[in-house]
Predicted model as a PDB file, atoms N, CA, C, CB and O in Angstrom, pLDDT in the B-factor column:
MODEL        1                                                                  
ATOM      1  N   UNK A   1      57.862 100.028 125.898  1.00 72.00           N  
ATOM      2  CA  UNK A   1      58.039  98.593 126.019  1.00 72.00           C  
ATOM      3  C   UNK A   1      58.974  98.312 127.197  1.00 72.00           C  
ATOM      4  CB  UNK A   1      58.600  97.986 124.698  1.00 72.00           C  
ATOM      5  O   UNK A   1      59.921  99.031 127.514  1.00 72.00           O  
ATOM      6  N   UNK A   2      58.595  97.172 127.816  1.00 84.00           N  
ATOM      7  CA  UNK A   2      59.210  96.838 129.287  1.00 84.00           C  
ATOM      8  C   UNK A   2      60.831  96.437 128.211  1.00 84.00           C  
ATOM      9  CB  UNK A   2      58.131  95.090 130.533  1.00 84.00           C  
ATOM     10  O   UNK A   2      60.829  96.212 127.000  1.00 84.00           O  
ATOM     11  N   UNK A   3      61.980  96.455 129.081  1.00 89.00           N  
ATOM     12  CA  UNK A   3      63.113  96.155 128.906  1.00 89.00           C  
ATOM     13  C   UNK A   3      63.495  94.549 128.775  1.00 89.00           C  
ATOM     14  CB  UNK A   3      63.692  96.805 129.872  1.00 89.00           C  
ATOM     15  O   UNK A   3      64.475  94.049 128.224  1.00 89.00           O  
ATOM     16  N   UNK A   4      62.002  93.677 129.708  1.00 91.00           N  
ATOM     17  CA  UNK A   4      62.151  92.603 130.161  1.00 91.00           C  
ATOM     18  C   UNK A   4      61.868  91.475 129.038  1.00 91.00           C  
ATOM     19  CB  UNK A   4      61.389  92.580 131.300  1.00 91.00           C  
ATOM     20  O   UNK A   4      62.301  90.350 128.788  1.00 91.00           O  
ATOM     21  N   UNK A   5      60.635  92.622 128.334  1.00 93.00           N  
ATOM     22  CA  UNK A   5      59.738  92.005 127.697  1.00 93.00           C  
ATOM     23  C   UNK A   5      60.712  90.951 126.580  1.00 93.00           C  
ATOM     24  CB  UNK A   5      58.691  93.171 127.039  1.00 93.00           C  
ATOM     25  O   UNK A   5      60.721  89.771 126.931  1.00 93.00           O  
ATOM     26  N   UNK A   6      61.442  91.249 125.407  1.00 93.00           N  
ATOM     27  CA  UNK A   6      62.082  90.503 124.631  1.00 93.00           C  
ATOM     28  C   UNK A   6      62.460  88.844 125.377  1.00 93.00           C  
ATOM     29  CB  UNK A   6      63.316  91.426 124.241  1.00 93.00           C  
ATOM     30  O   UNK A   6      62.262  87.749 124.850  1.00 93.00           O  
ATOM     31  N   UNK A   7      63.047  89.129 126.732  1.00 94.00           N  
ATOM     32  CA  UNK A   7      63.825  87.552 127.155  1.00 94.00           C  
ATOM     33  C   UNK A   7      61.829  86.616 127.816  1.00 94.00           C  
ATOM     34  CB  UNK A   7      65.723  87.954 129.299  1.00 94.00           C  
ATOM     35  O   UNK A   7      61.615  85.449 128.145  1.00 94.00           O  
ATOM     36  N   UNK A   8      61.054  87.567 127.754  1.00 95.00           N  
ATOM     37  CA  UNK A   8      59.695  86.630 128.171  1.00 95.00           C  
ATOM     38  C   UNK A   8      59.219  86.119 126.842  1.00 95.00           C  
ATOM     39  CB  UNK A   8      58.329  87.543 128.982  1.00 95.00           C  
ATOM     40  O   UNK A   8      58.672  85.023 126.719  1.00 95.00           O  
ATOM     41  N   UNK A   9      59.433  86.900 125.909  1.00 95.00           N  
ATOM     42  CA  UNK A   9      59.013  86.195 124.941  1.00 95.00           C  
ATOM     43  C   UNK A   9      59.638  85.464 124.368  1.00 95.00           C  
ATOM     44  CB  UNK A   9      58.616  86.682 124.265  1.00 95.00           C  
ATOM     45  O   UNK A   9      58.995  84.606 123.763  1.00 95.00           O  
ATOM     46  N   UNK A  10      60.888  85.423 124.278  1.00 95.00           N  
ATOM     47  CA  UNK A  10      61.914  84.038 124.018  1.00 95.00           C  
ATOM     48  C   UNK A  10      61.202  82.931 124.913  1.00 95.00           C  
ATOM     49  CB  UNK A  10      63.772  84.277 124.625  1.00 95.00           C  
ATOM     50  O   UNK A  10      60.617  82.011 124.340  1.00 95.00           O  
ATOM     51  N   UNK A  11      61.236  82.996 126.334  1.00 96.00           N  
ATOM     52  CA  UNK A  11      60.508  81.892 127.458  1.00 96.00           C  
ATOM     53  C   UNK A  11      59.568  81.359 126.746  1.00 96.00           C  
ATOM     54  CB  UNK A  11      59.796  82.470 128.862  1.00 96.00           C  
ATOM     55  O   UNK A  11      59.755  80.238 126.272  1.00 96.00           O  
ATOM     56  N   UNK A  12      58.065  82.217 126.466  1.00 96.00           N  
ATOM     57  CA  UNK A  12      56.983  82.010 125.688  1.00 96.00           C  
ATOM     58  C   UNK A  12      57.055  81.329 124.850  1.00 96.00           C  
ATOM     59  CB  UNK A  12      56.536  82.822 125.262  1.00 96.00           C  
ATOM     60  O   UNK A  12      56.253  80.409 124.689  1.00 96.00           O  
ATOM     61  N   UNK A  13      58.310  81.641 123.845  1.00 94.00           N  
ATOM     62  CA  UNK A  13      58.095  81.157 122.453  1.00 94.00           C  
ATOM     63  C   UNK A  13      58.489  79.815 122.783  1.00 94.00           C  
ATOM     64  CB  UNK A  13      58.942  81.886 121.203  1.00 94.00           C  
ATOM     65  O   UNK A  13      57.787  78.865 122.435  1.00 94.00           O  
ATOM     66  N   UNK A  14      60.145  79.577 123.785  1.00 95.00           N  
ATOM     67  CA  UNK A  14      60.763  77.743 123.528  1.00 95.00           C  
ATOM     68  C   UNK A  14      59.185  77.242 124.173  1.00 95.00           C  
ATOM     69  CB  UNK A  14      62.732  76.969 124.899  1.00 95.00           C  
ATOM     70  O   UNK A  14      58.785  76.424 123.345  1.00 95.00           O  
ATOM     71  N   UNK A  15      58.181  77.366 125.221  1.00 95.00           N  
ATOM     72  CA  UNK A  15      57.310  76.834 126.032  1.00 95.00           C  
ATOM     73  C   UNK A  15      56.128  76.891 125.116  1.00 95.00           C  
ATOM     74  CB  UNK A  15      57.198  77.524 127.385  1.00 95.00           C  
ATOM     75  O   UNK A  15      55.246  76.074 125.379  1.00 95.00           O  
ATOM     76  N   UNK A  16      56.031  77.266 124.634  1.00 94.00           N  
ATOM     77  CA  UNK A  16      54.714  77.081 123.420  1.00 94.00           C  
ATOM     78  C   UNK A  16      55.369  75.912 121.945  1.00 94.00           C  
ATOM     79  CB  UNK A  16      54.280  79.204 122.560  1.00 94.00           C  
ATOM     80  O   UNK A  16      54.554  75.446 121.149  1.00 94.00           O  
ATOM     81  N   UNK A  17      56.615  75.660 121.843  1.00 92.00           N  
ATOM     82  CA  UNK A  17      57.071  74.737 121.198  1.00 92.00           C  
ATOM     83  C   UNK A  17      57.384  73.571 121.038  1.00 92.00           C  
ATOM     84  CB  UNK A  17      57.514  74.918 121.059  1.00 92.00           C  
ATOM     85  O   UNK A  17      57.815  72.888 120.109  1.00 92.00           O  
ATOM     86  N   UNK A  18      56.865  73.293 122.998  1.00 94.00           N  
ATOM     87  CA  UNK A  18      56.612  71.711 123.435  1.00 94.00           C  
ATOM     88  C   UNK A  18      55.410  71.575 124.500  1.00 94.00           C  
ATOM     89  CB  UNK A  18      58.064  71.035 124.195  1.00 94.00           C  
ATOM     90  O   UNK A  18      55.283  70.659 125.313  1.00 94.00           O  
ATOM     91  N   UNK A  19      54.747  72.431 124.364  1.00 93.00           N  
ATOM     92  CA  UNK A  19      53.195  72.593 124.668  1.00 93.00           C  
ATOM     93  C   UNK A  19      52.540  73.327 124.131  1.00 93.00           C  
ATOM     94  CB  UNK A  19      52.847  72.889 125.733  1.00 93.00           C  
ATOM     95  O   UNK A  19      52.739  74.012 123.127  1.00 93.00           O  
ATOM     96  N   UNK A  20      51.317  73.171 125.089  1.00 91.00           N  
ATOM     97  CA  UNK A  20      49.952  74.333 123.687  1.00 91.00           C  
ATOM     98  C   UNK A  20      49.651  75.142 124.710  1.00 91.00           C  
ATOM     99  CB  UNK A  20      47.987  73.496 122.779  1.00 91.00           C  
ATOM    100  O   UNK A  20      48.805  75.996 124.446  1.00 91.00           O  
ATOM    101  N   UNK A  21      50.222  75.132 126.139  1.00 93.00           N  
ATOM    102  CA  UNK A  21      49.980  76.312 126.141  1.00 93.00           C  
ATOM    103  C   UNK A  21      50.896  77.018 127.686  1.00 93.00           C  
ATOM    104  CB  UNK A  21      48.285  76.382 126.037  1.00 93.00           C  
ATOM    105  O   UNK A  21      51.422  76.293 128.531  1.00 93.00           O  
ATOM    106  N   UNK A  22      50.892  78.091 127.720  1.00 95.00           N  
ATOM    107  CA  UNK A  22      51.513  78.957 128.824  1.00 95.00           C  
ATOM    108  C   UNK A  22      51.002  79.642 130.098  1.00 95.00           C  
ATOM    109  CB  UNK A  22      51.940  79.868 128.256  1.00 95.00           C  
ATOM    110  O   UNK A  22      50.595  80.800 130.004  1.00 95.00           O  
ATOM    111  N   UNK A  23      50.994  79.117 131.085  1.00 95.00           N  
ATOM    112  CA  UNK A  23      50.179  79.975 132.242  1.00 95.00           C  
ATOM    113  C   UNK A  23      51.705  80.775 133.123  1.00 95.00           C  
ATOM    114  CB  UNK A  23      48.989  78.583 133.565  1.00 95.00           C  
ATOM    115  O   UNK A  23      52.693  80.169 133.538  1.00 95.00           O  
ATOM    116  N   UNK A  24      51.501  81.901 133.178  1.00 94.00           N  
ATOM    117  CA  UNK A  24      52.243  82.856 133.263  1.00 94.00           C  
ATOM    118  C   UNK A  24      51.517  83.353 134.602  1.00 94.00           C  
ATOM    119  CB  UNK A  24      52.336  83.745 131.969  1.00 94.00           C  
ATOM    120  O   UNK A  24      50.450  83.962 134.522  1.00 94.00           O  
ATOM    121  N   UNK A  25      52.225  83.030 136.043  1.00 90.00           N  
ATOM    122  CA  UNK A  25      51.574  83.194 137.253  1.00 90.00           C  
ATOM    123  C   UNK A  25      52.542  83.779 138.140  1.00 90.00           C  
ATOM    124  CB  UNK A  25      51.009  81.953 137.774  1.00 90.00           C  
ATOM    125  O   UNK A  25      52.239  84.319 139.204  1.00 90.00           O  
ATOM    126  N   UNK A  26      54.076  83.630 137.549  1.00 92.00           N  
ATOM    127  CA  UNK A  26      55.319  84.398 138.396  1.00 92.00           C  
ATOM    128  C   UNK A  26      55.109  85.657 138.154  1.00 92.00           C  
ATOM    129  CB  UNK A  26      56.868  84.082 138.001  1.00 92.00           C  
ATOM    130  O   UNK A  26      54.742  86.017 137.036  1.00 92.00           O  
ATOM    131  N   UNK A  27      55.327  86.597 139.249  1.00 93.00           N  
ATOM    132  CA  UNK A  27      55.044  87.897 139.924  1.00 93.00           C  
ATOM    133  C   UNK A  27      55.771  89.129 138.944  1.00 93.00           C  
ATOM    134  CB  UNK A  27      55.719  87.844 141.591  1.00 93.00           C  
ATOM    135  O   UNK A  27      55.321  90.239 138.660  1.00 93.00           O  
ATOM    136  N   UNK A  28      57.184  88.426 138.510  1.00 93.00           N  
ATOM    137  CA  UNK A  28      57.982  88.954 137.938  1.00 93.00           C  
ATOM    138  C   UNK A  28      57.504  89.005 136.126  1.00 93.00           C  
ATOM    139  CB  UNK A  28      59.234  88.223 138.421  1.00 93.00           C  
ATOM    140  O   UNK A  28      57.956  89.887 135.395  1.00 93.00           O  
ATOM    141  N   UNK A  29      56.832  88.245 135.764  1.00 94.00           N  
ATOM    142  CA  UNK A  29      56.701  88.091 134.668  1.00 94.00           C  
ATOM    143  C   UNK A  29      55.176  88.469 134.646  1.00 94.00           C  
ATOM    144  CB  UNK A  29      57.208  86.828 134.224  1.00 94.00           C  
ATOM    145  O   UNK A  29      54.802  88.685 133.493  1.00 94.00           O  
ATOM    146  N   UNK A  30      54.243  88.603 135.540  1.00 93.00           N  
ATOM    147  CA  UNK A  30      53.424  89.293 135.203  1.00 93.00           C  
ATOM    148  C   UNK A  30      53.343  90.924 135.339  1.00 93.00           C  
ATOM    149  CB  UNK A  30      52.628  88.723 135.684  1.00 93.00           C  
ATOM    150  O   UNK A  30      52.456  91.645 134.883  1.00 93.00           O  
ATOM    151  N   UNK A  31      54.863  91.440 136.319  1.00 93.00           N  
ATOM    152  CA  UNK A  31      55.159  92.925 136.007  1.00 93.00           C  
ATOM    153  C   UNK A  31      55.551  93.123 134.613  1.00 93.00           C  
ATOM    154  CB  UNK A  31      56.285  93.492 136.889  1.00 93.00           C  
ATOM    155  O   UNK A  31      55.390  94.184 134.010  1.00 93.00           O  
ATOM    156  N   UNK A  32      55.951  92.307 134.236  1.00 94.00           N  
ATOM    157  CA  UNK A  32      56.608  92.474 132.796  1.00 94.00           C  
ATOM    158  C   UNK A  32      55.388  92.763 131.513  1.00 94.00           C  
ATOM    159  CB  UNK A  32      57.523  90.899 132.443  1.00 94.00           C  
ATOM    160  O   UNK A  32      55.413  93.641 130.650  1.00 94.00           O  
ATOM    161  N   UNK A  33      54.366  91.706 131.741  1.00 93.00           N  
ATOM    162  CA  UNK A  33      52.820  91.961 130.775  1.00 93.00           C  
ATOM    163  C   UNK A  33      51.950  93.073 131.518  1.00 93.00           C  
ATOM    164  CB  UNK A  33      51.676  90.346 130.696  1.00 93.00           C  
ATOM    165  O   UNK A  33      51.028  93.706 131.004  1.00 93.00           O  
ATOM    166  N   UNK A  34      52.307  93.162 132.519  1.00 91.00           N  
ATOM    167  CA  UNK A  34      50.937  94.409 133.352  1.00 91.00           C  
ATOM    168  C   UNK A  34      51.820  95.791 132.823  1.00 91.00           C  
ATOM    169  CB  UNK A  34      50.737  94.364 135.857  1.00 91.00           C  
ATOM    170  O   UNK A  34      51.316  96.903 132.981  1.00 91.00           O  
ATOM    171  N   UNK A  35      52.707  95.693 132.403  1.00 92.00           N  
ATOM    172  CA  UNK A  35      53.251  97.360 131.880  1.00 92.00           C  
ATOM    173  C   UNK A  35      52.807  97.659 130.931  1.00 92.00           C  
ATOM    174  CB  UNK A  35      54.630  97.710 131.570  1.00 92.00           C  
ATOM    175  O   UNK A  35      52.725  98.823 130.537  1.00 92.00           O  
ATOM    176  N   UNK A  36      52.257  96.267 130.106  1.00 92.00           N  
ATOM    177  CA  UNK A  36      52.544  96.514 128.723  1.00 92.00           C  
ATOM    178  C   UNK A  36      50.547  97.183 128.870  1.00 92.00           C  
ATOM    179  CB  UNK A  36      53.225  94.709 127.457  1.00 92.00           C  
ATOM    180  O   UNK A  36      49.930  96.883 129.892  1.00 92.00           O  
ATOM    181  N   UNK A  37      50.074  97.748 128.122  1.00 91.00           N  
ATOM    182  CA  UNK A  37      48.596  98.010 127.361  1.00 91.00           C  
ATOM    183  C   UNK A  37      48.258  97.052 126.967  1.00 91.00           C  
ATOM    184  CB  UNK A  37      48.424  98.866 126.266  1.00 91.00           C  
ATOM    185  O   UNK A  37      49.005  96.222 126.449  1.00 91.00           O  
ATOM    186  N   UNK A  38      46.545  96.885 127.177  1.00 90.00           N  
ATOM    187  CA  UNK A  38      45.834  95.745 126.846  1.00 90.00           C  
ATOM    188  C   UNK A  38      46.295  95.566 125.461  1.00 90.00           C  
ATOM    189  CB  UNK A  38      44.297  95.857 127.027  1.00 90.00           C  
ATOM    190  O   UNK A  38      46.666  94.424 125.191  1.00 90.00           O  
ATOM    191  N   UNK A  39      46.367  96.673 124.283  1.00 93.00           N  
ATOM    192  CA  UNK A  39      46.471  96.622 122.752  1.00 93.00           C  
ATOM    193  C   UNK A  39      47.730  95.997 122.462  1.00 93.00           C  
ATOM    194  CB  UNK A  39      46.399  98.038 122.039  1.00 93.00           C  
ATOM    195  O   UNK A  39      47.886  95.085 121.650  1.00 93.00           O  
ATOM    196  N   UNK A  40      49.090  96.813 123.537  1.00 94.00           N  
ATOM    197  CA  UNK A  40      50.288  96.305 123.388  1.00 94.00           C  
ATOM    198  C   UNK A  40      50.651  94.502 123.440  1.00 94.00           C  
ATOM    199  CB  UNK A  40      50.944  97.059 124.427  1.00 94.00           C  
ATOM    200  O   UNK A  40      51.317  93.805 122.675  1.00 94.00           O  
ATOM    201  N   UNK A  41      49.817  94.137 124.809  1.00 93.00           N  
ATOM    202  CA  UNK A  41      49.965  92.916 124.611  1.00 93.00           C  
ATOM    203  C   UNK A  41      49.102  91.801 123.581  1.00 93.00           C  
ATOM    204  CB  UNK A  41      49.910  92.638 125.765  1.00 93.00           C  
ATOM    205  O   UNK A  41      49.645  90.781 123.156  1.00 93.00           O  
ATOM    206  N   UNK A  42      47.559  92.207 123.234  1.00 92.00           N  
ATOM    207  CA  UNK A  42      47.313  91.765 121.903  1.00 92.00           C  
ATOM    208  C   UNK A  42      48.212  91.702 120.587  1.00 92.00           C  
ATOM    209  CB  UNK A  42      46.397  92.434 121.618  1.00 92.00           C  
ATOM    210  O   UNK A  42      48.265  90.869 119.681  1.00 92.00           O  
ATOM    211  N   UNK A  43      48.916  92.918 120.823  1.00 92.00           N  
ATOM    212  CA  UNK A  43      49.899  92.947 119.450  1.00 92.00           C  
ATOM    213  C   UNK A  43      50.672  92.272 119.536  1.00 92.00           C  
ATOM    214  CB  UNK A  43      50.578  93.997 119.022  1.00 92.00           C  
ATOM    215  O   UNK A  43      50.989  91.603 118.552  1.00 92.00           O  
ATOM    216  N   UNK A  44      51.415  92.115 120.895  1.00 92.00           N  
ATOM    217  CA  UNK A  44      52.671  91.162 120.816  1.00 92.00           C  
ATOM    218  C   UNK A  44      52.007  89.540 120.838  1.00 92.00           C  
ATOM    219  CB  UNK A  44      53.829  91.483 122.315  1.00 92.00           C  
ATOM    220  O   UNK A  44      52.524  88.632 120.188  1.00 92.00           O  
ATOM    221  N   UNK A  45      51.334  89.438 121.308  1.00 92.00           N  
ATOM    222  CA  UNK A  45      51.014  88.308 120.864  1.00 92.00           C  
ATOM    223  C   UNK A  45      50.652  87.745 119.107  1.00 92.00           C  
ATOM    224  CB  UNK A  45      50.018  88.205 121.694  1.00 92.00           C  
ATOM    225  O   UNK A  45      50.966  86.877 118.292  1.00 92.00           O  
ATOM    226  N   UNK A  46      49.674  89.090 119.306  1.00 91.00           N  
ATOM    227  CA  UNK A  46      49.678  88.281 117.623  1.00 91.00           C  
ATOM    228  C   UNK A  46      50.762  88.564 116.607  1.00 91.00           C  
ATOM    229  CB  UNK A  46      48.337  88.730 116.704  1.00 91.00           C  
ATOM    230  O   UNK A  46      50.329  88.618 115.456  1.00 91.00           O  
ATOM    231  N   UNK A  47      51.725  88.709 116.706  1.00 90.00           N  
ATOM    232  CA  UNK A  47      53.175  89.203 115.932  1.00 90.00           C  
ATOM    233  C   UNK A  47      53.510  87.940 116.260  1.00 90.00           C  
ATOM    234  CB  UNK A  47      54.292  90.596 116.479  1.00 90.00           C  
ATOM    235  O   UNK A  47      54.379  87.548 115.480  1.00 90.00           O  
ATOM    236  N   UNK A  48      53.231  87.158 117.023  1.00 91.00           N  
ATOM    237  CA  UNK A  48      53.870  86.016 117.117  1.00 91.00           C  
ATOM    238  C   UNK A  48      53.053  84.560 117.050  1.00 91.00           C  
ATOM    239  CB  UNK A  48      54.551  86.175 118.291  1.00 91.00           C  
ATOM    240  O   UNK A  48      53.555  83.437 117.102  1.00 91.00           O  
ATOM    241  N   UNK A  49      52.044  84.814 116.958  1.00 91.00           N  
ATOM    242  CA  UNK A  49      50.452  83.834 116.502  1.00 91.00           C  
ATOM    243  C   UNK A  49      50.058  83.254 117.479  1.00 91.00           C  
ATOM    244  CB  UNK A  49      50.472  82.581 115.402  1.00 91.00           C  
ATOM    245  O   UNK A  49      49.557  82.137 117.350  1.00 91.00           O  
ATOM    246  N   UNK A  50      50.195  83.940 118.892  1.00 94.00           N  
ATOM    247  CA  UNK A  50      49.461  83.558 119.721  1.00 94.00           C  
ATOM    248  C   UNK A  50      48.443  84.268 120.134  1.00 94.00           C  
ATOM    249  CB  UNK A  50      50.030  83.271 120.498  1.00 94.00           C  
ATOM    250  O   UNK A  50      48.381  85.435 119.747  1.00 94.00           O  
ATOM    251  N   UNK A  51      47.232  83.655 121.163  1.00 93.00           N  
ATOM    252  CA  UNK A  51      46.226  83.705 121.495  1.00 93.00           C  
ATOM    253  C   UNK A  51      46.786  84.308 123.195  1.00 93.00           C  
ATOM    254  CB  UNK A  51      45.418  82.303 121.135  1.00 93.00           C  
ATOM    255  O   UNK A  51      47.519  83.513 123.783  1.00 93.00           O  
ATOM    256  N   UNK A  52      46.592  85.095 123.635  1.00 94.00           N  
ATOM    257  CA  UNK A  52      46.427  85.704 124.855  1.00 94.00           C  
ATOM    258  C   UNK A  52      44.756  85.607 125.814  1.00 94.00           C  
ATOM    259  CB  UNK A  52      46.828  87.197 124.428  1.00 94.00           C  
ATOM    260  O   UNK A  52      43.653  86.037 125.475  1.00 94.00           O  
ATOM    261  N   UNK A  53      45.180  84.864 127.084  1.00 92.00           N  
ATOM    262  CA  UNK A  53      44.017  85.237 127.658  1.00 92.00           C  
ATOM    263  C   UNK A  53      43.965  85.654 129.328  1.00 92.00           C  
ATOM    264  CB  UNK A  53      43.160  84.110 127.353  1.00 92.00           C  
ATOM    265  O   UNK A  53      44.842  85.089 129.981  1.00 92.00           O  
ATOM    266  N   UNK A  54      43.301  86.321 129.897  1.00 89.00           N  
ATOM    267  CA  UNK A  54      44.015  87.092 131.093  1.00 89.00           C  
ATOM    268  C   UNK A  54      42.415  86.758 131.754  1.00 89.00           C  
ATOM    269  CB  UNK A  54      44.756  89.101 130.836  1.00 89.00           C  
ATOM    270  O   UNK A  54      41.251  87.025 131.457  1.00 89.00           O  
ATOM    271  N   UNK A  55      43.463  85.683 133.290  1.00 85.00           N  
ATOM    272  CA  UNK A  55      42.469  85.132 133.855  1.00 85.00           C  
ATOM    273  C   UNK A  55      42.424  85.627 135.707  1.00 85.00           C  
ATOM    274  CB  UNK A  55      42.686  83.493 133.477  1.00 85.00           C  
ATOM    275  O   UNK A  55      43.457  86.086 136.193  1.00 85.00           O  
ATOM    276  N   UNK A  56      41.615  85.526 136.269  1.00 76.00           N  
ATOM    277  CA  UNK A  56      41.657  85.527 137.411  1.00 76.00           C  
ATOM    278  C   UNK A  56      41.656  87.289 137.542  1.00 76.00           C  
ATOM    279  CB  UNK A  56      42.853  84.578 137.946  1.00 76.00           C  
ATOM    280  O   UNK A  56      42.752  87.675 137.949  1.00 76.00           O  
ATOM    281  N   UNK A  57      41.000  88.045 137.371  1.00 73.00           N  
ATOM    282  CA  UNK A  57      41.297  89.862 137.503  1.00 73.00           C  
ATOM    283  C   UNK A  57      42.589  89.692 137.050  1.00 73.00           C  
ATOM    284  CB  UNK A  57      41.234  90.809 139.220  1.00 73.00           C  
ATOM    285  O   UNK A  57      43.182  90.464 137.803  1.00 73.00           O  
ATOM    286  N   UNK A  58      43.796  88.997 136.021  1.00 69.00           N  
ATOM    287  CA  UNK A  58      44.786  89.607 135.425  1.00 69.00           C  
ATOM    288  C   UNK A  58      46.140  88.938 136.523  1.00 69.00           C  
ATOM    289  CB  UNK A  58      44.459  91.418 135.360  1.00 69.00           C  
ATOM    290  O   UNK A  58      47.247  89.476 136.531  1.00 69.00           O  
ATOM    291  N   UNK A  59      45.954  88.237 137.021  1.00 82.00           N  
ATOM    292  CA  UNK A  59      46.824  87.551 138.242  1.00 82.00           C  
ATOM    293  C   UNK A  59      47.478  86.548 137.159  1.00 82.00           C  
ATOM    294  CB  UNK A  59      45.818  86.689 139.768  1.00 82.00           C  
ATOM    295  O   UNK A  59      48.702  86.649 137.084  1.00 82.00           O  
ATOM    296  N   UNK A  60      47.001  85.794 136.483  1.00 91.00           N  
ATOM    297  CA  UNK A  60      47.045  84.807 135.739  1.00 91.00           C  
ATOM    298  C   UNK A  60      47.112  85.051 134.305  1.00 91.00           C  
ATOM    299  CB  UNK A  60      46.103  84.106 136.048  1.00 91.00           C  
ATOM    300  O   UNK A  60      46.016  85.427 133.888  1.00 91.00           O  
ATOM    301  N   UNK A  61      48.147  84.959 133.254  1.00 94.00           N  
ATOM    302  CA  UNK A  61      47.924  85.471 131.749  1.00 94.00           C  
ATOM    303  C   UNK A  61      48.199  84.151 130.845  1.00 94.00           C  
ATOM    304  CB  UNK A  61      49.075  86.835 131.293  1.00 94.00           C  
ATOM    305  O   UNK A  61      49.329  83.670 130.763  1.00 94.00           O  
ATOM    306  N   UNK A  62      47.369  83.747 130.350  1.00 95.00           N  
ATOM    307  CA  UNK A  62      47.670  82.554 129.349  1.00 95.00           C  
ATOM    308  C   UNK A  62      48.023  82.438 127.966  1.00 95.00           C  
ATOM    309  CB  UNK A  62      46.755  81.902 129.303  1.00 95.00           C  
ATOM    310  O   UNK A  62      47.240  82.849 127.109  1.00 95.00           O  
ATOM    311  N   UNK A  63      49.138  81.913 127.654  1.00 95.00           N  
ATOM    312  CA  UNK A  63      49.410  82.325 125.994  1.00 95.00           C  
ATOM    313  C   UNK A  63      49.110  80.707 125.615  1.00 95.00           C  
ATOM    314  CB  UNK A  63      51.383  83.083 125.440  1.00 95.00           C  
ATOM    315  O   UNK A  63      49.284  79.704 126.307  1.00 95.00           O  
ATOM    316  N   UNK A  64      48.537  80.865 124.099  1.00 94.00           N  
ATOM    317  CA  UNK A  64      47.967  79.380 122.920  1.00 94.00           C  
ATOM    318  C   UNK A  64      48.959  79.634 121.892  1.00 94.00           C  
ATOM    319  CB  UNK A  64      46.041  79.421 122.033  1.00 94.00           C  
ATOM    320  O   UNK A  64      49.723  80.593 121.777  1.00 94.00           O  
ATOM    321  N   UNK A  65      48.851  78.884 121.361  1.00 91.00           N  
ATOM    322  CA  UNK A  65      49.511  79.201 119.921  1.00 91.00           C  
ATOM    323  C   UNK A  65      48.309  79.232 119.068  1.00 91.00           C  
ATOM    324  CB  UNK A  65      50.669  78.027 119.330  1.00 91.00           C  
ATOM    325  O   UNK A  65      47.398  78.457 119.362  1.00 91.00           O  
ATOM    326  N   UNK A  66      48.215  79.779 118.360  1.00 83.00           N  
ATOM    327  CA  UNK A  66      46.744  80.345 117.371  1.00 83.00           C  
ATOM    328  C   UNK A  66      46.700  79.906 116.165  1.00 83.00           C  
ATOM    329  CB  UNK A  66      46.582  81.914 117.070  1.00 83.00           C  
ATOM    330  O   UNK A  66      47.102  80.792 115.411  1.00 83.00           O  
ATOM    331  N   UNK A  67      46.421  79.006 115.633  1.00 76.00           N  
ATOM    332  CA  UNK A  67      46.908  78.615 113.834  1.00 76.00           C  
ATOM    333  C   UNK A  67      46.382  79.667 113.141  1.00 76.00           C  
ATOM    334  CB  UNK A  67      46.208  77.076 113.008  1.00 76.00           C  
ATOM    335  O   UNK A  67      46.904  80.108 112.117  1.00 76.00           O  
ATOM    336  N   UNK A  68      44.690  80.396 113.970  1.00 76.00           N  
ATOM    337  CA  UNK A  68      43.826  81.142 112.884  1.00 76.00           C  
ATOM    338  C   UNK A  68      44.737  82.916 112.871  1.00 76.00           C  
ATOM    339  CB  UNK A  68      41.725  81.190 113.563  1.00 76.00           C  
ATOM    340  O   UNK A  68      44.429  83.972 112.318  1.00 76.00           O  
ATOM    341  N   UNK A  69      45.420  82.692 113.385  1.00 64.00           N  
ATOM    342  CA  UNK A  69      46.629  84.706 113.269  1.00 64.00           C  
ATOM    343  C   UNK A  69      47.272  84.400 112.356  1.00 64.00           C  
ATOM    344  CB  UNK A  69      48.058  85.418 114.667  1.00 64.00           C  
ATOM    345  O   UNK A  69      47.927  83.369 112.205  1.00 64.00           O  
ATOM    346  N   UNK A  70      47.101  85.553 111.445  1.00 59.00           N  
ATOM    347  CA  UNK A  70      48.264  85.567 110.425  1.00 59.00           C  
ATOM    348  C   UNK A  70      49.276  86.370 110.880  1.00 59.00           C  
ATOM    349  CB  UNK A  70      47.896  86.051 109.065  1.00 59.00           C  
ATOM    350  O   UNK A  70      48.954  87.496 111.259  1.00 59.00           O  
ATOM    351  N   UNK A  71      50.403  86.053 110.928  1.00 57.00           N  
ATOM    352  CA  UNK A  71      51.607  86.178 111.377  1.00 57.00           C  
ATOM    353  C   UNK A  71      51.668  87.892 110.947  1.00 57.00           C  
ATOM    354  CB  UNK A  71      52.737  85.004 110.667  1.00 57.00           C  
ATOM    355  O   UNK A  71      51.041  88.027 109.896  1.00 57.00           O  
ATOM    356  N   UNK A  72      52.007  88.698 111.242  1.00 55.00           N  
ATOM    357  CA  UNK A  72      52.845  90.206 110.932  1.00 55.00           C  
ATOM    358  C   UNK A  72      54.763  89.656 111.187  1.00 55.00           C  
ATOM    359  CB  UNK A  72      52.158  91.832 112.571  1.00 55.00           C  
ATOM    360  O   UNK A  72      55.397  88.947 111.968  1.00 55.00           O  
ATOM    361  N   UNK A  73      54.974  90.326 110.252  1.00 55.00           N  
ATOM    362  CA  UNK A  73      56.783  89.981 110.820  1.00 55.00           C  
ATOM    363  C   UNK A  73      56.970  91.265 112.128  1.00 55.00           C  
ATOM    364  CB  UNK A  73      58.398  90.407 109.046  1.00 55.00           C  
ATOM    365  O   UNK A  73      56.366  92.290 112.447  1.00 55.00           O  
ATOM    366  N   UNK A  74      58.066  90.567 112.569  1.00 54.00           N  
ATOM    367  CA  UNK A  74      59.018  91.348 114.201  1.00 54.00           C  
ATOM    368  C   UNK A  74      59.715  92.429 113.700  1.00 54.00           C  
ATOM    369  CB  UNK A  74      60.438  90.266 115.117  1.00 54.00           C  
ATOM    370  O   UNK A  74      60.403  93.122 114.450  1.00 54.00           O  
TER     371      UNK A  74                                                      
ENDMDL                                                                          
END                                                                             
């Protein structure tokens, strides 16, 4: 797991709590999801009930909030 990863998903989480959704296009924060494994980042997303979607060849990563994920605890 990236070192970075925990303070992006804090970002993620306040930005998904006054919108529906996240486009994640800074360079720095997509080194942070390109470390992670396609599975790794499915998981972290759904540990947290979002919807992940990776646009543009992966330049571009979009997080939803998902009502239909059942939550796993952290």
């Amino acid at each position: 797991m990236h070192p970075d990863l925990p303070g992006l998903e804090g970002k993620i989480e306040r930005v998904l709590a006054m919108k529906p959704e996240y486009l994640v296009t800074h360079p720095a924060e997509l080194h942070v999801l390109r470390s992670l494994s396609t599975d790794e980042l499915d998981d972290t997303a759904l540990r947290h009930g979002w919807r992940v979607v990776r646009r543009v060849g992966g330049r571009q990563i979009e997080f939803y909030n998902d009502a239909t994920v059942h939550f796993k605890p952290l």
